[in-house]
C-alpha positions in Angstrom: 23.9 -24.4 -105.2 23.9 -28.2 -105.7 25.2 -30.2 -103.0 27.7 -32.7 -104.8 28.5 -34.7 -101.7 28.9 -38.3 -103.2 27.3 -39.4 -99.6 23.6 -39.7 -98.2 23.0 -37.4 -95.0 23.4 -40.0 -92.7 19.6 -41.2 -91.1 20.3 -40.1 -87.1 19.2 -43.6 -85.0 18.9 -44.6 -81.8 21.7 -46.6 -80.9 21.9 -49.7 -80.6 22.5 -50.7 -77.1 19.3 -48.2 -75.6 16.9 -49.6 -79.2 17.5 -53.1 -79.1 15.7 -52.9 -75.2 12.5 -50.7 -76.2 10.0 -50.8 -79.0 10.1 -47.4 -80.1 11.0 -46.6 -83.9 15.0 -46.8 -84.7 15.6 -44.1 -87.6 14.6 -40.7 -86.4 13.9 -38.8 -89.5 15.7 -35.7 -90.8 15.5 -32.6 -89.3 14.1 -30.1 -92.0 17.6 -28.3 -92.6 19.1 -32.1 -93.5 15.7 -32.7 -95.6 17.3 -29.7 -97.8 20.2 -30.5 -97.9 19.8 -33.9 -99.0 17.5 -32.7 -101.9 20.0 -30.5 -103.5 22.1 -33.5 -104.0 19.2 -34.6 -107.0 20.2 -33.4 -110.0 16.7 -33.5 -111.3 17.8 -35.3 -114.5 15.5 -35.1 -117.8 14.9 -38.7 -118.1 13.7 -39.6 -114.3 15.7 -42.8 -114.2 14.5 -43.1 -110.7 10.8 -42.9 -111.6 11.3 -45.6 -113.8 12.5 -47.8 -110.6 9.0 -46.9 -108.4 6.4 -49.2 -108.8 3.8 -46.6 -108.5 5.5 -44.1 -109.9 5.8 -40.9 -107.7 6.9 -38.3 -109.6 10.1 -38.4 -107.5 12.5 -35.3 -109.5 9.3 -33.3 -108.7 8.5 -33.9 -105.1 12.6 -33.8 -104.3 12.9 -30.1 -106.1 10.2 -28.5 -103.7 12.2 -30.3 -100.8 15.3 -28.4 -101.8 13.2 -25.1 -102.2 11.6 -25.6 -98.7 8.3 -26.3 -100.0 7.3 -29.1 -97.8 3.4 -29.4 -98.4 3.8 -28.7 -102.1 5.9 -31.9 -102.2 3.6 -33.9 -100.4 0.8 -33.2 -102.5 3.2 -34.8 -105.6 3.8 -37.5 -103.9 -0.1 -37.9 -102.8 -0.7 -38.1 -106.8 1.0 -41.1 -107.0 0.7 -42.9 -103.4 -1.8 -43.5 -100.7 0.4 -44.5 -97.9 3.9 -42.0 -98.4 4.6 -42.2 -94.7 4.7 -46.1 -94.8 6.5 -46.1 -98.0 9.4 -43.7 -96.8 10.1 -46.2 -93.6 9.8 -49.9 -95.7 10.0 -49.7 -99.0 13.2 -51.7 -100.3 14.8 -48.3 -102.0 18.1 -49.2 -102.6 16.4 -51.9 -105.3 14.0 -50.0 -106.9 13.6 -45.8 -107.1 17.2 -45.4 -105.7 18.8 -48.1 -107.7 18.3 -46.1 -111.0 19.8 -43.0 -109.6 22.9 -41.5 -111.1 24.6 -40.3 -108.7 24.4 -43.6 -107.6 27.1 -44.0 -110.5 30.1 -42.8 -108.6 28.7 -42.3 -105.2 25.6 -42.8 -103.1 22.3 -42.5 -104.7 20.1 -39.6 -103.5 18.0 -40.6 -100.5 15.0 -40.3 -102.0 13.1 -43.0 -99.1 14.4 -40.9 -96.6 12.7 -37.7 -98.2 9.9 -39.6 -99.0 9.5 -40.3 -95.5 10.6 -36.5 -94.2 8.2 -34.6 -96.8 4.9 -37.2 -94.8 5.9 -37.0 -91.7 6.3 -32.9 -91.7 3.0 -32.7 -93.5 1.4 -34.8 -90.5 2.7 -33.0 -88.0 2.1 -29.8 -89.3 -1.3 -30.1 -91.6 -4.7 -31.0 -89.8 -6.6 -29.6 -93.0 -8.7 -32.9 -93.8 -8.3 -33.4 -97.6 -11.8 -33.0 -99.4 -14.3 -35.6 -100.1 -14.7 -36.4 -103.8 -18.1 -35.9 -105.1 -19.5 -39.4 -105.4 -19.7 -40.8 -108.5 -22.4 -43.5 -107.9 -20.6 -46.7 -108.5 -20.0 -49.1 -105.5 -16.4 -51.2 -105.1 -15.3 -53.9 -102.7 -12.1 -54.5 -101.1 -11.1 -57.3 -99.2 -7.7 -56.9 -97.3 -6.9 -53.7 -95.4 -3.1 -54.3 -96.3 -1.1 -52.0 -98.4 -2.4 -53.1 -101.8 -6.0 -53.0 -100.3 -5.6 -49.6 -98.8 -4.4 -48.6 -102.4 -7.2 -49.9 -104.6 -9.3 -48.4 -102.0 -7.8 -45.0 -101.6 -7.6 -43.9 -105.7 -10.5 -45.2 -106.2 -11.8 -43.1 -103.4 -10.2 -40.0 -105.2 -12.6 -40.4 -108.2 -15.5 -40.5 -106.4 -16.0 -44.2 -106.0 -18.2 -45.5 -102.9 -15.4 -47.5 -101.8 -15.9 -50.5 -98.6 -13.0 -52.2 -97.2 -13.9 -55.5 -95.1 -10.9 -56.5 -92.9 -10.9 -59.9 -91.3 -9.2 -58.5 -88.7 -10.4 -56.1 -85.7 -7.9 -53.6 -86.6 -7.3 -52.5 -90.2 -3.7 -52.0 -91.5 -3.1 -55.7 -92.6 0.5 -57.0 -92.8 1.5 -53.0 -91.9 0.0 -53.7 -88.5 0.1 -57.3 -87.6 3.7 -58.2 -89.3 6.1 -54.6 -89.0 7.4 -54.1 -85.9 6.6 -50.8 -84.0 10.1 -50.0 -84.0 10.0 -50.0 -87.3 6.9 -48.8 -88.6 4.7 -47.1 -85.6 1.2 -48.1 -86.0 0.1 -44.6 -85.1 1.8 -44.0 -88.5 -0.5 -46.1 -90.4 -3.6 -45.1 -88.7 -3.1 -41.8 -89.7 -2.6 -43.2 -93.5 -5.7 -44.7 -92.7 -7.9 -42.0 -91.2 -7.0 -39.8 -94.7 -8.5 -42.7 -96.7 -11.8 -42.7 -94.2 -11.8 -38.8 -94.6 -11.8 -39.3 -98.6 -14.7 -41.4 -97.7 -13.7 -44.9 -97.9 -15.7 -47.2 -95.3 -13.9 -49.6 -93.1 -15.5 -52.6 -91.7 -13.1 -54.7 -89.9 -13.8 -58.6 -88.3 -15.5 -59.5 -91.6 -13.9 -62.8 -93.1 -15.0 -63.0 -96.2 -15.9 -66.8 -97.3 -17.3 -66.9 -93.8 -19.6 -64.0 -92.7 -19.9 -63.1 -96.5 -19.0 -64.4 -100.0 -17.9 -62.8 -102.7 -20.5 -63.1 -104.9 -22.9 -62.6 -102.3 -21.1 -58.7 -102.5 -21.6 -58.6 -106.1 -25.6 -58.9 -105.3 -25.0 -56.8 -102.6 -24.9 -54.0 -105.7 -20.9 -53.5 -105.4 -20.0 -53.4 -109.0 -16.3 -55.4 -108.7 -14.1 -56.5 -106.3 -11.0 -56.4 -105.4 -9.2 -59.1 -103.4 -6.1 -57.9 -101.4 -6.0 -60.5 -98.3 -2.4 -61.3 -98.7 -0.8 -64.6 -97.7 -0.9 -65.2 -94.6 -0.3 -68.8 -94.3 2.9 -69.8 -93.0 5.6 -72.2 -94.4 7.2 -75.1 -92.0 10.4 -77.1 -92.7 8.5 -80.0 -92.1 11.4 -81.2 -90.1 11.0 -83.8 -86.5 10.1 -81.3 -83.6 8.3 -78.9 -85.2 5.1 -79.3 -83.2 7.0 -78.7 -80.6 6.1 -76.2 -77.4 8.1 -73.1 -78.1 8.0 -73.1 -82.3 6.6 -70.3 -83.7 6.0 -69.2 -86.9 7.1 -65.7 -87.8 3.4 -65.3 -88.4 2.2 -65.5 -85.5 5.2 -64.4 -83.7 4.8 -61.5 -85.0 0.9 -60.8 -85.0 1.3 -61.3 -81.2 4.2 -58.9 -80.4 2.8 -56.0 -83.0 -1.1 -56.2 -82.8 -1.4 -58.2 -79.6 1.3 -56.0 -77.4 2.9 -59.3 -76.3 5.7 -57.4 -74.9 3.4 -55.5 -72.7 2.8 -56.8 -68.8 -0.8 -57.0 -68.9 -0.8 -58.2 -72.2 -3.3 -61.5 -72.7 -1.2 -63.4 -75.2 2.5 -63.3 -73.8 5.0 -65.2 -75.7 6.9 -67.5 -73.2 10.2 -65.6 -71.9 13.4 -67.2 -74.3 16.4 -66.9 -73.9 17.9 -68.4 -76.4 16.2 -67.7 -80.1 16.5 -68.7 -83.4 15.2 -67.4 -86.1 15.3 -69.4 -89.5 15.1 -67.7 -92.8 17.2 -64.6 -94.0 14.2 -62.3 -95.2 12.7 -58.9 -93.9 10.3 -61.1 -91.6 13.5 -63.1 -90.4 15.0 -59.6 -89.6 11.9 -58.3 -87.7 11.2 -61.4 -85.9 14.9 -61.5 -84.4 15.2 -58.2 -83.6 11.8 -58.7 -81.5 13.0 -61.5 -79.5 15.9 -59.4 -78.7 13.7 -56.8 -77.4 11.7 -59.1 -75.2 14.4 -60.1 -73.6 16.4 -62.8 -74.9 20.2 -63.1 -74.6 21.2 -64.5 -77.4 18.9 -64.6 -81.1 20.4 -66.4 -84.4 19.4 -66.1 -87.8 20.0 -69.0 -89.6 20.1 -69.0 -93.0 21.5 -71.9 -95.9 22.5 -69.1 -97.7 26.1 -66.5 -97.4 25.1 -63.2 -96.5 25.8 -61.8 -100.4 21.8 -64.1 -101.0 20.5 -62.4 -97.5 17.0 -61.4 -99.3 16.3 -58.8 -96.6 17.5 -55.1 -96.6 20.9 -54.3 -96.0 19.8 -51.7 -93.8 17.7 -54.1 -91.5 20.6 -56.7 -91.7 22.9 -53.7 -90.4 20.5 -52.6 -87.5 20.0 -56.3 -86.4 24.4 -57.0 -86.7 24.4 -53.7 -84.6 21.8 -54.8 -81.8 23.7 -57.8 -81.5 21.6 -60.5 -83.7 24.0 -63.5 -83.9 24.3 -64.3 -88.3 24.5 -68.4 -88.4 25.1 -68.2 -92.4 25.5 -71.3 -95.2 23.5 -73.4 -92.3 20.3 -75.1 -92.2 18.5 -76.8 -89.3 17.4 -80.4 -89.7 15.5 -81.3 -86.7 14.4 -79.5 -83.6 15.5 -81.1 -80.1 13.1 -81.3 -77.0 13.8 -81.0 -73.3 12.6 -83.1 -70.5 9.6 -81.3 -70.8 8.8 -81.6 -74.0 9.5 -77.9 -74.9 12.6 -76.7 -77.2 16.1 -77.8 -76.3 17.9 -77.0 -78.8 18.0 -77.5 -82.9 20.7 -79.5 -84.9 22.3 -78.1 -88.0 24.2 -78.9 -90.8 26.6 -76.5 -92.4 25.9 -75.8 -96.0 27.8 -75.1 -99.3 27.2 -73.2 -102.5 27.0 -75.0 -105.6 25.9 -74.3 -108.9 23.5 -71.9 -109.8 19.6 -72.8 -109.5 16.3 -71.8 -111.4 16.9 -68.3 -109.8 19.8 -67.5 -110.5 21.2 -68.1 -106.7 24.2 -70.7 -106.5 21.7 -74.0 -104.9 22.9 -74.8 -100.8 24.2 -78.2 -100.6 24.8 -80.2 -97.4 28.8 -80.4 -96.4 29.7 -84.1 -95.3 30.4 -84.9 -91.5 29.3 -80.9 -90.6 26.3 -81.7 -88.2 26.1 -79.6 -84.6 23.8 -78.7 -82.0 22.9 -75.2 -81.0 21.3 -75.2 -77.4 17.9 -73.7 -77.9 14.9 -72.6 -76.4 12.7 -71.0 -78.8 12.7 -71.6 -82.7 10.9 -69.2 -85.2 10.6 -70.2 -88.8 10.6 -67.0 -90.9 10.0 -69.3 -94.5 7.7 -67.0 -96.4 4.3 -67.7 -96.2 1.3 -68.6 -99.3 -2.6 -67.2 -99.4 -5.3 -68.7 -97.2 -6.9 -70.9 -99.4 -10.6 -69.5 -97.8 -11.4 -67.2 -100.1 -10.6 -69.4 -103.1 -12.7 -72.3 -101.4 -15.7 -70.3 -101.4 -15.8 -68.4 -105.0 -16.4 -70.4 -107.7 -14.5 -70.2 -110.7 -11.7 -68.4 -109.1 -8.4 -69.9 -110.4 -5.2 -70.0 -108.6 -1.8 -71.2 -108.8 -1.0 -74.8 -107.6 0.4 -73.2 -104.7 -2.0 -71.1 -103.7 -1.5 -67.6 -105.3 -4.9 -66.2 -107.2 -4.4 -66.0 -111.0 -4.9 -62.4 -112.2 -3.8 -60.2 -115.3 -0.5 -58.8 -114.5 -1.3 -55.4 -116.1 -4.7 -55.0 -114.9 -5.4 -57.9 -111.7 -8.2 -59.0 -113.2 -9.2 -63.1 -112.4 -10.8 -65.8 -114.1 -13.9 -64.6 -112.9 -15.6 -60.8 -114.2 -15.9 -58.5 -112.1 -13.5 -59.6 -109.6 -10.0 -58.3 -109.4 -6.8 -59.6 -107.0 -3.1 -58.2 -106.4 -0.3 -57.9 -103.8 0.4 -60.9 -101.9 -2.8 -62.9 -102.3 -1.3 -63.0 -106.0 2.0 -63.2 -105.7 3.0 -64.6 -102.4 5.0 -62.9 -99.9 6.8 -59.6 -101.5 7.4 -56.1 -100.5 4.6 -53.4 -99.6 5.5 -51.6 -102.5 4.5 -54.0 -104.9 1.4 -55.1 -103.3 0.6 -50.8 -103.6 1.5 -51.3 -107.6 -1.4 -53.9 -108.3 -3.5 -52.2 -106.3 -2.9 -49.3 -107.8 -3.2 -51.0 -111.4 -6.5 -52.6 -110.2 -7.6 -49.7 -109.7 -7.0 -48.2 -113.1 -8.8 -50.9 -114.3 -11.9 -51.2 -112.7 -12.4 -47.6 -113.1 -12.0 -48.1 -116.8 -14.4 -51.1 -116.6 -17.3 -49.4 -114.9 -16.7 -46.4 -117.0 -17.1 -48.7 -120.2 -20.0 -50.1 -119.3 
């Protein structure tokens, strides 16, 4: 029997007064009898409109009918067809924009949780599966990645499933990218994406992390190297100031490093060697996921009060409503339709404080979005000691730098073929961030799953 509830099974959490002290993950998955039961509310419609929605496009009508039938395994294999990363997708993938946004039961009720399945059907097949998947037979052909992130880790793992000799360099000592150094643990557990990982290394793909490439090697020095293309999925990992007095100041962060401290570096650990100095009193400036995960973090570590200022109302928040919800619950203060214009110091030359203005909504801009505008005689002083400027952030210009003929955008971004990533230059393919600046991990898996297409096509051509 269908189950024509117009309501999601709600996702059980920890609350909020026990989460917003610890680290460990918020949503606690479904239990297999709610996994079910939330399936039978798809009404496995002829058209997919939900597929249409997924930027890799997981067969999603599929996977959800062996949910409802108990088949747990058989739906993770559907899902694997499509995605290389299903557990990461289920926790951080903006749904409610893209696969759930189509649904209809959406129409005159809530949409089927298909993220929350997605997530369910990986984690039961991790906990319950230690099969390794089988190695392709190789194929011959040699490909580069650059950028363990979740459009690298994409490229890299279909290609992997054809048989491609696949090496991913990672600047970093850890591989994962933005997944490990930018998501919370409390909202994506690292353990999580290693284990994404260790199934790409089992279909054979090589990992070699603390290689910056434009430093230790260039990119056409890999092409000599015998690889025959390469794909560039670094990200953007430069971060974005207001360029307003006092931001040099002790006790401004950027989100980026903020966050690369607390998630990779354990800053929130006792013995930890790169503590963030004890605040408490945060802001956080910006209103996107980052802005989300970066205040919810300097909750956790102790601070008494944390602000999110935005210039914005909360109907142009760009983060998920779900992460605005968990932060409103663990008791983020929302300073909206305000915007900071310089950064005070104390007697010791460290944040004091940071002086706003309030803002209004005009007319409508480029994007759509009604333009902030300063309202006369609104200027005030929130007492401060810590500021962390969660702007967005552009591509490190290295790789560019040291690759001839490589075009990029004015700002930055590498310029690649929408449809199939590939540059200015043969041979050499780019997506995700490192394209398009700062977006969602889904995305960043769709061009590297697109790349991939391509240079398989390429090579195969040849």
């Amino acid at each position: 029997m269908p189950n024509m509830s117009p309501n999601k099974n709600p996702m059980p959490t920890q609350a909020p007064d026990i989460r917003n002290k610890n680290f460990d993950e918020v949503a606690l998955g479904y239990s297999e009898e709610t996994a079910i039961d939330e399936a039978k509310r798809c009404l496995n419609c002829k058209n997919m409109p939900c597929v249409s929605g997924c930027p890799v496009k997981i067969h999603i009508p599929e996977f959800i009918k062996e949910v409802s039938e108990g088949n747990f395994e058989k739906a993770y294999q559907i899902i694997s067809l499509s995605s290389s990363l299903p557990a990461v997708c289920g926790r951080v993938c903006p749904q409610e924009r893209q696969c759930e946004s189509k649904c209809v039961r959406g129409i005159k009720g809530e949409s089927v949780g298909i993220g929350r399945l997605e997530r369910f059907v990986a984690d039961w097949h991790n906990k319950n599966v230690t099969e390794k998947p089988q190695k392709p037979t190789p194929n011959g052909h040699k490909v580069a990645v650059i950028g363990s992130g979740p459009s690298g880790l994409t490229c890299a793992g279909d290609l992997a499933k054809k048989g491609y000799e696949v090496t991913i360099f990672e600047a970093l000592h850890l591989a994962g990218g933005v997944l490990v150094y930018g998501i919370p643990e409390f909202r994506l557990p690292k353990s999580i994406v290693q284990k994404e990982i260790d199934t790409l290394i089992d279909l054979g793909v090589k990992v070699e992390t603390n290689m910056v490439i434009g430093k230790v090697l260039s990119i056409d020095e890999l092409l000599d190297d015998g690889f025959e293309a390469v794909f560039i999925g670094s990200g953007a990992g430069l971060p974005k100031f207001m360029e307003i007095p006092g931001e040099n100041l002790n006790g401004v962060y950027s989100a980026n490093e903020f966050l690369t401290r607390v998630n990779l570096m354990k800053a929130y650990k006792e013995d930890s060697k790169t503590p963030i100095k004890n605040s408490k009193k945060v802001a956080v400036v910006g209103g996107g996921n980052v802005a989300m995960d970066a205040a919810r973090c300097a909750k956790r570590l102790g601070a008494d009060e944390v602000y999110i200022i935005y210039r914005r109302s909360e109907a142009e928040l760009p983060a998920r409503l779900e992460e605005v919800e968990h932060a409103k619950e663990e008791g983020i203060i929302f300073k909206l339709l305000t915007n900071p214009t310089e950064i005070l110091s104390d007697e010791n030359g460290f944040v004091g404080g940071v002086k706003c203005v309030e803002m209004e909504l005009g007319e409508p801009d480029s994007s759509g979005r009604r333009r902030p505008q300063i309202k006369p005689n609104s200027e005030f002083v929130i007492d401060l000691d810590c500021v962390i400027m969660a702007l967005g952030t552009s591509p490190n210009p290295l790789i560019k730098s040291t690759t001839e003929g490589l075009e990029t955008e004015s700002w930055g971004g590498i310029i690649a073929d929408e449809e199939t990533g590939l540059t200015s230059r043969a041979k050499i393919y780019a997506g995700g961030d490192a394209v398009t600046g700062a977006a969602t991990v889904i995305l960043a898996m769709g061009a590297g799953k697109a790349a991939a297409d391509a240079i398989m096509k390429d090579i195969e051509n040849k």
